[in-house]
N, C-alpha and C positions, 0 to 999 in steps of 0.2 A: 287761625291755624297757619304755620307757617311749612314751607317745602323744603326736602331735604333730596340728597341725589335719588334718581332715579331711573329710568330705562331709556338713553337718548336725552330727551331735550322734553321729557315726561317727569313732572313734578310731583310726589307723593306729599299727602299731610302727615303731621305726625298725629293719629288718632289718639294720645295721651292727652291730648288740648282737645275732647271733645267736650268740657266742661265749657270753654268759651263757645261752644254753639247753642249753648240754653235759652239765651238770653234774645239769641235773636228766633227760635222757634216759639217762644214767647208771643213773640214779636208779631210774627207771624201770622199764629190765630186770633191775635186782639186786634189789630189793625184794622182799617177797613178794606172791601175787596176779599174775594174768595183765595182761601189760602191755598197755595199749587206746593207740594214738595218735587223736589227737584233731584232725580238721578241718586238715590243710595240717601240724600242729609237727613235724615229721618234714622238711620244707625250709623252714623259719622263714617260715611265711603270717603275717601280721602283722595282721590284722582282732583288735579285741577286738570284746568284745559290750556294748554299752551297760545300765547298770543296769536300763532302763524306758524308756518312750514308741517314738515309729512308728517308729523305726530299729533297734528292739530286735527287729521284726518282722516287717518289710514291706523290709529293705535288702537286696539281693541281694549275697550272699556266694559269690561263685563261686571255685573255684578255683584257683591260678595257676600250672598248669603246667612253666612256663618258669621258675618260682623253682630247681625238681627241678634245672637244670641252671646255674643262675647261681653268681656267688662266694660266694653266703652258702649258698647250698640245698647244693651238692655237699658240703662240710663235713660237715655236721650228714647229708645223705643214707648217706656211710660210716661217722660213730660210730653208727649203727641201726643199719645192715649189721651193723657188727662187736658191737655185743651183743646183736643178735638171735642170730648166730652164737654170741657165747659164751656164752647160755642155754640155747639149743639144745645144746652141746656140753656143758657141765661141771653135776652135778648137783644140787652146793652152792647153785645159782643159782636151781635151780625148787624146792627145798624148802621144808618149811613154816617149817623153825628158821631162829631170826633172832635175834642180839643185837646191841643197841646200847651202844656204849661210852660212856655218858654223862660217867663224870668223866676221861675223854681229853678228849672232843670239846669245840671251844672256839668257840662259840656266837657270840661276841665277833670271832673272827678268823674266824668263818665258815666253818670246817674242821668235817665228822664223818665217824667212822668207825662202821663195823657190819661184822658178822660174819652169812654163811652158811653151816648143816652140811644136810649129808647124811651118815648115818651107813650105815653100810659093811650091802653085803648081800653073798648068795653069789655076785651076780658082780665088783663092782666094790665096792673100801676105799672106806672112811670120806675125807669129799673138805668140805676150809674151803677158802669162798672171804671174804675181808678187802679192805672197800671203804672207799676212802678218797673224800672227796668236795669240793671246796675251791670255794664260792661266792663268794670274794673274788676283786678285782681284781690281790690279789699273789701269788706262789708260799707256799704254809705248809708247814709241816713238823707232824709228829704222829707221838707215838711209842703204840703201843700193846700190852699183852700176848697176844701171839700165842698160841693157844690147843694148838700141838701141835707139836713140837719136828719141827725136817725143812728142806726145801727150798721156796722159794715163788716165783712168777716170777707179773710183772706182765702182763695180759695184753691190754689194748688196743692199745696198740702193739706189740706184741712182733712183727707181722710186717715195721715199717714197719723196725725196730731193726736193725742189722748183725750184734750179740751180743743173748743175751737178757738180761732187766737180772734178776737172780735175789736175791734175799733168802733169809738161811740163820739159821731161831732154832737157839740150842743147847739149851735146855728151854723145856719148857711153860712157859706163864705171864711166860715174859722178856719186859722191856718194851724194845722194836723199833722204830726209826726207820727208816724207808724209806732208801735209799742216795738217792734225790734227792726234792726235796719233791714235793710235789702243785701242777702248775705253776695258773696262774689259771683258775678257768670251767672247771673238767676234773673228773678224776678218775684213779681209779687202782685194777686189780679185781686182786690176788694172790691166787693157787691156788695150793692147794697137790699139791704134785706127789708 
């Protein structure tokens, strides 16, 4: 998001761009380490904080309630919901293991992928969750080697969906294009089942 004038040497977002913060609340609850939100980013509050000088300290930042429930805030308030919910539920997600697919990810078109395991205990198997991440303004595609041969289903949207959208590798190690790409400012979390 970028700033536009403001009050002083106080910078406002333009909360129309809160589609480009998808991608990183995504980010967020899949990663490893406990996810902290931060001041309002959870309904696109838009204050930045100035480098230096009286506005960096003395500007009151209150705030804004009523964004929770406006066109940009509701959005961005259900993708939290829904992966707060899928960290909570799937255990690949709170784990420490993490792999990055570096020579997939194309840095250039703005697409990465990473990989989370939990590996299997006596109550519940071994559980890969594969997250695709797309910070561009286009839809990208990315294929990557899935790490264990089986069934895998996308699962941010999967309640909004009619069907669920499932991805099938046939061995380990196959390299695997999603059935649709990774639309713009989104993401995409497959578990596997």
């Amino acid at each position: 998001m970028y700033g536009i004038g403001g009050t002083g040497d106080v910078q406002f977002g333009i909360r129309a761009n809160f589609a480009k913060l998808q991608p990183f609340a995504i980010a967020l609850y899949t990663c490893q380490g406990v996810p902290m939100l931060w001041q309002g980013e959870e309904f696109a509050e838009n204050y930045t904080l100035p480098a230096g000088g009286n506005a960096r300290i003395s500007f009151r930042r209150s705030v804004h309630w009523e964004y929770f429930y406006d066109q940009y805030g509701q959005p961005l308030v259900r993708l939290y919901r829904i992966m707060a919910s899928l960290r909570q539920r799937y255990r690949a997600l709170r784990s420490r293991s993490m792999y990055y697919f570096n020579e997939q990810s194309n840095l250039t078109a703005q697409i990465v992928a990473y990989q989370r395991y939990a590996a299997a205990t006596q109550q519940d198997p071994e559980q890969y969750a594969i997250i695709f991440l797309n910070f561009s303004d286009s839809p990208q595609s990315i294929a990557i080697p899935f790490p264990k041969a089986g069934a895998y289903r996308e699962m941010i949207d999967d309640k909004a969906r009619a069907d669920h959208l499932d991805l099938f590798v046939v061995s380990a190690g196959e390299l695997v294009q999603p059935p649709q790409p990774v639309p713009s400012h989104y993401g995409q979390v497959w578990i596997s089942l």
